[in-house]
Backbone bond lengths (Angstrom), bond angles and torsions (degrees), N, CA, C in turn:
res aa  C-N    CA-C-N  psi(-1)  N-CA   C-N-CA  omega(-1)  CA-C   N-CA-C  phi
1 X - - - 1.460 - - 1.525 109.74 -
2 X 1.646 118.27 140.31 1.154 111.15 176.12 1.433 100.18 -120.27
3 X 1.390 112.80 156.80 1.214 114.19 173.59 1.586 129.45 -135.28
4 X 1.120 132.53 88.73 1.563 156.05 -152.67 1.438 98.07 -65.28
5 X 1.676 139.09 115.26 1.054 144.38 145.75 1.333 125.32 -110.04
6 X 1.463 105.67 -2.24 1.927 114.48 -165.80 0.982 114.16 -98.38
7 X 1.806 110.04 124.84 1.394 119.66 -165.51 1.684 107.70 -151.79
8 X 1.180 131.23 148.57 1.066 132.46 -176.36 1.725 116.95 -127.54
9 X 1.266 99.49 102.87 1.760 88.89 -178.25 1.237 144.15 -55.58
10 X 1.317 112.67 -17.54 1.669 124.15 176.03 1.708 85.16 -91.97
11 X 1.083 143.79 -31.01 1.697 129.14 -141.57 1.730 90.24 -117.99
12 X 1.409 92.41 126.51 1.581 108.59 166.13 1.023 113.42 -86.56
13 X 1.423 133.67 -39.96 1.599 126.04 178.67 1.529 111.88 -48.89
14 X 1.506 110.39 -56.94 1.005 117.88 -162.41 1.812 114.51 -76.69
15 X 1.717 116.06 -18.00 1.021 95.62 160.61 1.656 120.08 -127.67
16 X 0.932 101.09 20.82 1.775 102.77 158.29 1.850 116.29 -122.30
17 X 0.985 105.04 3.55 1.478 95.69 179.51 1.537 97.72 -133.22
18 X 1.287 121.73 -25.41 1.737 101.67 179.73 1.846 112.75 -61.99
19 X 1.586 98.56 -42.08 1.399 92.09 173.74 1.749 135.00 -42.71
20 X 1.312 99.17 -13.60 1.433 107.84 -161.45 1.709 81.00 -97.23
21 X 1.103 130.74 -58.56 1.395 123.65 -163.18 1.445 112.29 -55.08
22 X 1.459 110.54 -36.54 1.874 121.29 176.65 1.633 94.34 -63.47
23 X 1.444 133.69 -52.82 1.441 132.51 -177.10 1.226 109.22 -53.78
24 X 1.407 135.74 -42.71 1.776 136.87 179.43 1.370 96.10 -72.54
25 X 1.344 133.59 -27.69 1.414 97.49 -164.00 1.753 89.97 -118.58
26 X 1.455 116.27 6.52 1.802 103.39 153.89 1.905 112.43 -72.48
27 X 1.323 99.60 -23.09 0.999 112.45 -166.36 2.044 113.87 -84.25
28 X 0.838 87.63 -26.75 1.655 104.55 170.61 1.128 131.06 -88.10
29 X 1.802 105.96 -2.26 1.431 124.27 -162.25 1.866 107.27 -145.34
30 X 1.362 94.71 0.87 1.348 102.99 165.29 1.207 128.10 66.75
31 X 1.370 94.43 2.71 1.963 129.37 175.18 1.685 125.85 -63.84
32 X 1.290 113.14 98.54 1.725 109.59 -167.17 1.488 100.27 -48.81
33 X 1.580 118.69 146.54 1.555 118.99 167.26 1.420 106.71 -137.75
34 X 1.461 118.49 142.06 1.364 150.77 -178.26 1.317 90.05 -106.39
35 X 1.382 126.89 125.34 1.891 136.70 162.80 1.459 96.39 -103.03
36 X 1.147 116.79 135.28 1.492 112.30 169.61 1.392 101.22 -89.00
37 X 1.571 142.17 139.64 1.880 150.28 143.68 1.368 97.32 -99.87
38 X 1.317 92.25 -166.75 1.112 121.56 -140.08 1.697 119.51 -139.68
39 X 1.430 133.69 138.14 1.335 119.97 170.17 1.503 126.43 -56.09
40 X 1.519 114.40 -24.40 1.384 133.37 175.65 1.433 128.97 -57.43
41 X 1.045 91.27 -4.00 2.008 108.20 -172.35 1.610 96.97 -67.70
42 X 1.381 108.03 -42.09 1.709 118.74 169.00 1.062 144.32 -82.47
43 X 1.617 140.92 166.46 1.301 117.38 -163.58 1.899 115.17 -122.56
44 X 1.826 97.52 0.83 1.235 110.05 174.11 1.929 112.18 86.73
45 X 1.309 97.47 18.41 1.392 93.96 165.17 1.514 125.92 -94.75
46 X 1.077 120.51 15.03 1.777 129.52 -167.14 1.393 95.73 -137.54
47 X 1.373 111.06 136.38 1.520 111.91 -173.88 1.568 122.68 -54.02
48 X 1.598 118.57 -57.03 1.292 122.02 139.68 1.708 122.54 -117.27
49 X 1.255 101.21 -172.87 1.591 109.17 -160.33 1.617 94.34 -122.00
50 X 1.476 124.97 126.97 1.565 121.41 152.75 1.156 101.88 -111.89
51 X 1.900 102.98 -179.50 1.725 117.18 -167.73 2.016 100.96 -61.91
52 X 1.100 128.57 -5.48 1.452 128.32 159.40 1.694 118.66 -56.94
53 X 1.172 92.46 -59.01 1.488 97.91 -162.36 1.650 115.43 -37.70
54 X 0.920 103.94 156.69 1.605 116.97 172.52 1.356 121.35 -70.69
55 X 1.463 141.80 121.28 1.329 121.11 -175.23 1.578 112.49 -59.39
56 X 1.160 154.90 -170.82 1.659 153.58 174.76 1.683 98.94 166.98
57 X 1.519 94.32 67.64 1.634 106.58 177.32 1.752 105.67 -54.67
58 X 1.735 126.97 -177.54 1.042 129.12 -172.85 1.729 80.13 -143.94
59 X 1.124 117.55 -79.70 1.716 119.76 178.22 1.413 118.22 -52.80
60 X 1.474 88.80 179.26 1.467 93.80 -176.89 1.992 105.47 -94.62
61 X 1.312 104.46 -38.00 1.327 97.04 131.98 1.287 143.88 26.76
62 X 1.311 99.54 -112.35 1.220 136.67 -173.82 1.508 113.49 -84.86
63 X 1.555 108.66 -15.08 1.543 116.35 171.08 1.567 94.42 -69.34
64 X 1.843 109.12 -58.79 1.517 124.31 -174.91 1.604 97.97 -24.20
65 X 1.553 104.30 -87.70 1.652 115.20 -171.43 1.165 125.26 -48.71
66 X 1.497 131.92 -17.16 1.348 136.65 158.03 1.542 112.18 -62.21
67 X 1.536 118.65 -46.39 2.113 135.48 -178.14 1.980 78.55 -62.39
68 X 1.302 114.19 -40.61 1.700 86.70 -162.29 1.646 128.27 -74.84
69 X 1.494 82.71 -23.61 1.829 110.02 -169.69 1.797 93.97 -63.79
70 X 1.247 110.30 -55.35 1.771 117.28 171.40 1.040 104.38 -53.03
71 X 1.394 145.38 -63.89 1.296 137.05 -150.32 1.549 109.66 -77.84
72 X 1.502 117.28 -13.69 1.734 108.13 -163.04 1.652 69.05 -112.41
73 X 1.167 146.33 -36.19 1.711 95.48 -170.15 1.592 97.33 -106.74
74 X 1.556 134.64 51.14 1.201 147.08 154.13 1.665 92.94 -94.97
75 X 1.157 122.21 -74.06 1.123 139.21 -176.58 1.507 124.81 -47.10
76 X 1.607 106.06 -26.08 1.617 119.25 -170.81 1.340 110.16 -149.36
77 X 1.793 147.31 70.04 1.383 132.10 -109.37 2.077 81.21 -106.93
78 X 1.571 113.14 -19.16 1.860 97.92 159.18 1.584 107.03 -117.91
79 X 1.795 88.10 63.19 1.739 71.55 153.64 1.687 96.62 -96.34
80 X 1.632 107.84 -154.20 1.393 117.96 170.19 1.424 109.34 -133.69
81 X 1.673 123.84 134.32 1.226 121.14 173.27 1.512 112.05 -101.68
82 X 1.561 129.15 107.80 0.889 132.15 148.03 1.816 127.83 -21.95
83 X 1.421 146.38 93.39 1.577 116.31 156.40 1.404 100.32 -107.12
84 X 1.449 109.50 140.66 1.370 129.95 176.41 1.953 110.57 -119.07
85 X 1.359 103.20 -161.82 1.101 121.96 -166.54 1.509 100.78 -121.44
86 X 1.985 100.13 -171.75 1.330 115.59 170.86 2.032 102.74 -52.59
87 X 0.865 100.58 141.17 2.233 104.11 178.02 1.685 96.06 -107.16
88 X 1.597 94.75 111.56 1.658 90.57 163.35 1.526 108.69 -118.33
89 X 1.599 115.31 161.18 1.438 102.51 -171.84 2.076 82.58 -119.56
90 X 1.627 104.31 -170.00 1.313 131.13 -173.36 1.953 90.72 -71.21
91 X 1.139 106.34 50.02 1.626 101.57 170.39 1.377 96.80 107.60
92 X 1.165 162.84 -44.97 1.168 146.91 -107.04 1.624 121.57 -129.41
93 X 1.613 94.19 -0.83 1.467 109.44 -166.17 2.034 89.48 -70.94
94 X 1.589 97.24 -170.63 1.120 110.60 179.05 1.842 112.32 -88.47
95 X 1.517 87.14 -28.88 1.711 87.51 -167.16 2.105 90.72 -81.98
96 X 1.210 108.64 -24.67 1.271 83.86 167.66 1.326 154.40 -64.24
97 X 1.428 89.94 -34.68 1.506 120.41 179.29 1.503 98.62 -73.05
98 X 1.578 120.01 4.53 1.702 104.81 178.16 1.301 85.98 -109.59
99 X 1.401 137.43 -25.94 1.350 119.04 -152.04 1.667 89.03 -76.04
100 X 1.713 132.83 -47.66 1.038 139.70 -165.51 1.750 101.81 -48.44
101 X 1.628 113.40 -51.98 1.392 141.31 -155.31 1.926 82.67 -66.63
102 X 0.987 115.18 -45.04 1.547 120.59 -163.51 1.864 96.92 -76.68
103 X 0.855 124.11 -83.03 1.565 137.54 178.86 1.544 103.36 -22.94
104 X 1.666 122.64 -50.39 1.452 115.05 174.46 1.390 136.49 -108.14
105 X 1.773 93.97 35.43 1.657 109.54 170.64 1.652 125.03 84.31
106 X 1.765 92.15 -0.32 1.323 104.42 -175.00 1.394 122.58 -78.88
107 X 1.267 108.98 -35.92 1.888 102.85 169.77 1.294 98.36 -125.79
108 X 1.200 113.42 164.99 1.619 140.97 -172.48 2.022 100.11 -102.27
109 X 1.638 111.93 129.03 1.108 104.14 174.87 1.333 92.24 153.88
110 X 1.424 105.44 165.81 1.919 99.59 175.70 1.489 111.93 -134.32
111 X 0.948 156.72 -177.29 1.584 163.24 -114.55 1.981 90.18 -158.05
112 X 1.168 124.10 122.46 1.386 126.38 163.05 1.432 107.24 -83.57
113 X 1.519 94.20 141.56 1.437 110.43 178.92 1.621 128.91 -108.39
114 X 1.929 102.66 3.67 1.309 117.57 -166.73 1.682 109.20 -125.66
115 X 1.433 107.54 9.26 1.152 142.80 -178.41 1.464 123.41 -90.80
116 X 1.107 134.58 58.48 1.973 138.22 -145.76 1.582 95.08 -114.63
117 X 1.426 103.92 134.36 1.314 116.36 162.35 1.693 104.87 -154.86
118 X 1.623 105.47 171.45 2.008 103.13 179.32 1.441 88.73 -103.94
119 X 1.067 90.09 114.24 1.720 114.21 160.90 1.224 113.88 -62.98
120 X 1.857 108.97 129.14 1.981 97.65 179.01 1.935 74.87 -125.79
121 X 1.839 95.96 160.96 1.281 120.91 140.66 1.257 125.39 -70.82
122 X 1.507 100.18 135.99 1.526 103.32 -179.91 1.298 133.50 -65.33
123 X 1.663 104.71 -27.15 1.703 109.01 149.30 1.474 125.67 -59.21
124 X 0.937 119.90 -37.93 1.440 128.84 169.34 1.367 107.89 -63.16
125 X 1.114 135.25 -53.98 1.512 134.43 169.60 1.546 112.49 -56.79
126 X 1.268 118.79 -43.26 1.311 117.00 179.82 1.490 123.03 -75.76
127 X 1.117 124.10 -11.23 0.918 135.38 159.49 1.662 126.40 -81.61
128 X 0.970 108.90 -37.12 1.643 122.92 164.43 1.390 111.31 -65.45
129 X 1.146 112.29 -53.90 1.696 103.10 157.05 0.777 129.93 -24.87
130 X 1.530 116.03 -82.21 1.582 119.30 163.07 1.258 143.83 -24.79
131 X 1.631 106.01 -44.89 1.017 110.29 175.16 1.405 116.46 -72.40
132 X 1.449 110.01 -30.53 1.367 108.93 -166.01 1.673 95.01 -59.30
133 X 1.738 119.78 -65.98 0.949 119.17 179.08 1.686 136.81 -47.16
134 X 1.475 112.98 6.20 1.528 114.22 170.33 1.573 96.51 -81.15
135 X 1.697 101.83 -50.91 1.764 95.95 -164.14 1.595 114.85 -39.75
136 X 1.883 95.55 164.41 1.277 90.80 -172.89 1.620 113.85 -73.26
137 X 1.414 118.39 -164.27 1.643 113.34 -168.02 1.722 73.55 -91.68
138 X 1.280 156.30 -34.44 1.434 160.68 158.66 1.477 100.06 2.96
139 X 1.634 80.24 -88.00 1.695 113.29 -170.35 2.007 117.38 -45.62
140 X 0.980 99.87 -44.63 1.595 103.87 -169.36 1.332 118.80 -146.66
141 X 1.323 147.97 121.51 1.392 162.19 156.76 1.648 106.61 -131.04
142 X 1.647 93.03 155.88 1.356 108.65 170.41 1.660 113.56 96.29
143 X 1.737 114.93 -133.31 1.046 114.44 -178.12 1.432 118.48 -94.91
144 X 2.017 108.18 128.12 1.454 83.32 161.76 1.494 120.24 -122.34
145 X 1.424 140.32 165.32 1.291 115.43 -178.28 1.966 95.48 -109.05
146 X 1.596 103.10 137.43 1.743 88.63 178.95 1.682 79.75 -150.92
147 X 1.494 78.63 126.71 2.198 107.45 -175.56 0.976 90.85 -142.63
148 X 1.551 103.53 177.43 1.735 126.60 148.89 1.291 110.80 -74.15
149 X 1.340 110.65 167.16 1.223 119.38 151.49 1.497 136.29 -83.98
150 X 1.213 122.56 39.86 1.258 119.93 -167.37 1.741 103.58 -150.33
151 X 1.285 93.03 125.97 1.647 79.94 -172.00 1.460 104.90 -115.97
152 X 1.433 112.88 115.60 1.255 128.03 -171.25 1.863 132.70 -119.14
153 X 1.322 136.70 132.98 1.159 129.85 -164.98 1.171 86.39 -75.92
154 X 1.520 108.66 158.57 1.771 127.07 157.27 1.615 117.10 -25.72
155 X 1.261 98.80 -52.66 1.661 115.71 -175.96 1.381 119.31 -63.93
156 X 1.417 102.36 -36.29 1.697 120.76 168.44 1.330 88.81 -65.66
157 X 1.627 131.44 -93.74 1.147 121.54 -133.14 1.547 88.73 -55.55
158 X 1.101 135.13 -103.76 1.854 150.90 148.27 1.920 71.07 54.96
159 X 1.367 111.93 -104.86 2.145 99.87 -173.41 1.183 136.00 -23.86
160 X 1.921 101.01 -31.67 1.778 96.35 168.32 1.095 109.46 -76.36
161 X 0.770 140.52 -21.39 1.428 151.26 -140.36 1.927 105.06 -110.22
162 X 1.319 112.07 -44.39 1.250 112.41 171.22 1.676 103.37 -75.32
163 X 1.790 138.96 -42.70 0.958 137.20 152.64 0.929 126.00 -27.27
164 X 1.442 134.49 -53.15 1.208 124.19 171.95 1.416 119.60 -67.17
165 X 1.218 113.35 -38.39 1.354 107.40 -172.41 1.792 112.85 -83.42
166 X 1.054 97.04 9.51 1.618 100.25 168.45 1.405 124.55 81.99
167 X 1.886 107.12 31.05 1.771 110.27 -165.22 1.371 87.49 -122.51
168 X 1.435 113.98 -161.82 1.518 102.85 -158.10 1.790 83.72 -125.77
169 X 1.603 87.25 118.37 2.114 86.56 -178.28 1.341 111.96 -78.28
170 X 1.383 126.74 7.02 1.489 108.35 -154.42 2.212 82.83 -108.35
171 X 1.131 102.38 10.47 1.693 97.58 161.71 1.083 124.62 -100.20
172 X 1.669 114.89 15.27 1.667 110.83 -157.81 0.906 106.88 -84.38
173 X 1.568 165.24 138.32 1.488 159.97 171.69 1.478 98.98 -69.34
174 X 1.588 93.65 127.56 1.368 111.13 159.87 1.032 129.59 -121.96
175 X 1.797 132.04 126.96 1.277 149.31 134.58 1.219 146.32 -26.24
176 X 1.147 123.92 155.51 1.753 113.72 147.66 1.630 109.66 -128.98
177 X 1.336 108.07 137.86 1.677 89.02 -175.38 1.404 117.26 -106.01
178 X 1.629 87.31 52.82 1.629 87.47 158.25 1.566 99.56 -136.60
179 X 1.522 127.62 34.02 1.126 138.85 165.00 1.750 99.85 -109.02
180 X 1.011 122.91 18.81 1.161 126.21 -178.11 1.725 108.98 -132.80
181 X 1.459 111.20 -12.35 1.374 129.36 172.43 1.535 112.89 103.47
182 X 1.494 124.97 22.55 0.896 126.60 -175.95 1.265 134.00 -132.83
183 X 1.377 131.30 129.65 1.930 116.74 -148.52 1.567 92.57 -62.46
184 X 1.291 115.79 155.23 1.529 118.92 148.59 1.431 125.40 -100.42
185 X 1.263 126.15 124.70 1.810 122.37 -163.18 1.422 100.99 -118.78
186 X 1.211 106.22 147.70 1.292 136.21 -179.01 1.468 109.55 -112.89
187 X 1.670 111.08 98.29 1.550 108.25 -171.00 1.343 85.58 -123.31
188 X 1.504 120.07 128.56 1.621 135.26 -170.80 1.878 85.16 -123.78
189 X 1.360 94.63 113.19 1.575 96.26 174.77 1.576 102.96 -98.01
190 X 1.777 105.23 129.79 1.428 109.36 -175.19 1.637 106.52 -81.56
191 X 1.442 124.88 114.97 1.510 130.90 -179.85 1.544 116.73 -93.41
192 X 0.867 90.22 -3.06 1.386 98.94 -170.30 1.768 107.98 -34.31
193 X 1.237 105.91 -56.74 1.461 114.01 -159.60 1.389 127.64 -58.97
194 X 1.758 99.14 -29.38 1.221 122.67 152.88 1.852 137.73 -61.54
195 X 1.147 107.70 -48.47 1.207 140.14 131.38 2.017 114.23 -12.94
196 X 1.395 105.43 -52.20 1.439 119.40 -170.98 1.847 103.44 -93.69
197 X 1.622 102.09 -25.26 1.346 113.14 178.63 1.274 116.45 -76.57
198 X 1.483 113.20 -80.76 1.301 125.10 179.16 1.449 121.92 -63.53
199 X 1.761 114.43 162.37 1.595 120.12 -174.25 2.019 99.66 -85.14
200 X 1.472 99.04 -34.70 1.520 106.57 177.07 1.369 125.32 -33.37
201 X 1.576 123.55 132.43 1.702 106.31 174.14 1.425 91.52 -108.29
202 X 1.578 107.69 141.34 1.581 113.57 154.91 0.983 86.33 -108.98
203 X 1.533 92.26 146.67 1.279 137.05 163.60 1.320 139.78 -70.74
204 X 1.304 144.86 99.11 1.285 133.56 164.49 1.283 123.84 -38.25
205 X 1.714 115.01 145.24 1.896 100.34 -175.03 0.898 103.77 -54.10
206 X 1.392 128.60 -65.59 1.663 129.59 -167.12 1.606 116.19 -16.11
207 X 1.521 84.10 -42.86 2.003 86.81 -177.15 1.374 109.43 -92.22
208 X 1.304 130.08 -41.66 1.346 117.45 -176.57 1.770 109.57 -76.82
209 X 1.047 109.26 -3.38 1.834 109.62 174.69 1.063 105.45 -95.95
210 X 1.366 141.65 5.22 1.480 151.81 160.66 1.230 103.87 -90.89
211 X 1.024 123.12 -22.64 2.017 97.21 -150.81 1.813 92.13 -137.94
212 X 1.315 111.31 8.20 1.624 120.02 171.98 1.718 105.30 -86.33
213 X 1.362 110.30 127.64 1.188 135.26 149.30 1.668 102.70 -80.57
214 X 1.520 90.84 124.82 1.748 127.18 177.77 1.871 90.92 -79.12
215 X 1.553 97.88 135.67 1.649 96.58 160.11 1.407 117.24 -109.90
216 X 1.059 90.85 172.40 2.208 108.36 -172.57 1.293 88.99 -37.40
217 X 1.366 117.06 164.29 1.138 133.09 146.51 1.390 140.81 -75.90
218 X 1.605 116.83 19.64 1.123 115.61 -176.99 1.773 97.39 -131.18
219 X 1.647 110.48 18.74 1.092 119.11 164.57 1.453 119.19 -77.46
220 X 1.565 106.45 145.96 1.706 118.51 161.41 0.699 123.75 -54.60
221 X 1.567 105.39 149.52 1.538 109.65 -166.12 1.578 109.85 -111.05
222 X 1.531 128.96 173.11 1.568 112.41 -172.67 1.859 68.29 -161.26
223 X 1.737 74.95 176.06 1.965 90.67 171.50 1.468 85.16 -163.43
């Protein structure tokens, strides 16, 4: 089994066309593949999104990961396309390390509040992966959607997130990022289907920002 997470946001080659080259040669090699997407494929005009919906990217982005989602199941017609959400880990992500950086005066910047997506853990995602990728090529191809259940602005999550870690959220600066000139979208990815598939539970933040142990501070960081 292979499993595709590598993507580069400024670089189109690398994330709308490498995927397709990993799909020809899973495909030439008889090798199951998992593509990881993305919530960005959409532009937040539909309340939520299932594996139907139409992609209607806004970035370039999100144009990228939409060219890739076509090209790996053009290229591989049972692979499986992963779309996920914001990825937080047990402390270590990037957006965490700002909410912490923000709460104790250390960086300058504010938390958007018009900005909503379902946040998954990266154990929870990684594990859904997997699973997806044992089933047979029978059982499952194509699109899957795997989120949380909780659909939360930056600013929301940014409080669980300072809550858990024991700082005081009600200092966090908040935004809107369209006071900055930029729409804010609300893409609620519908999981359901996955959810009905797999044995895996994702987690809503609410629950995994409760029940996460924070690591040392001289731990690595991932996103």
């Amino acid at each position: 089994m292979v499993v595709n997470a590598a993507y580069a946001q400024q670089d189109w080659e690398a994330t709308a066309v490498g995927p397709v080259h990993i799909a020809w040669a899973c495909n030439q090699e008889e090798a199951r593949l998992v593509h990881i997407s993305s919530d960005a494929v959409f532009c937040g005009d539909l309340d939520s999104y299932d594996e139907i919906c139409a992609p209607s990217p806004m970035t370039r982005y999100g144009a990228a990961k939409a060219a890739a989602e076509v090209g790996v199941i053009a290229a591989m017609g049972d692979a499986v396309v992963v779309r996920t959400s914001w990825i937080l880990g047990d402390g270590n992500s990037g957006f965490e390390a700002f909410v912490r950086a923000l709460a104790n005066g250390e960086a300058d910047g504010a938390l958007f509040d018009d900005d909503i997506r379902c946040p998954v853990h990266i154990a929870d995602l990684a594990a859904a992966v997997l699973e997806v990728g044992r089933l047979n090529y029978g059982e499952f191809t194509g699109l899957l959607h795997v989120a949380g259940s909780d659909a939360l602005s930056r600013y929301e999550l940014g409080c669980l997130i300072a809550e858990r870690d024991g700082l005081e959220a009600g200092i966090l600066p908040k935004a809107s990022k369209s006071s900055v000139g930029v729409k804010g979208m609300v893409v609620r990815l519908d999981a359901s289907r996955s959810r009905g598939l797999l044995t895996t539970k994702v987690r809503g933040a609410h629950e995994f920002t409760a029940s996460n142990i924070v690591p040392s501070a001289d731990s690595g960081s991932r996103t």
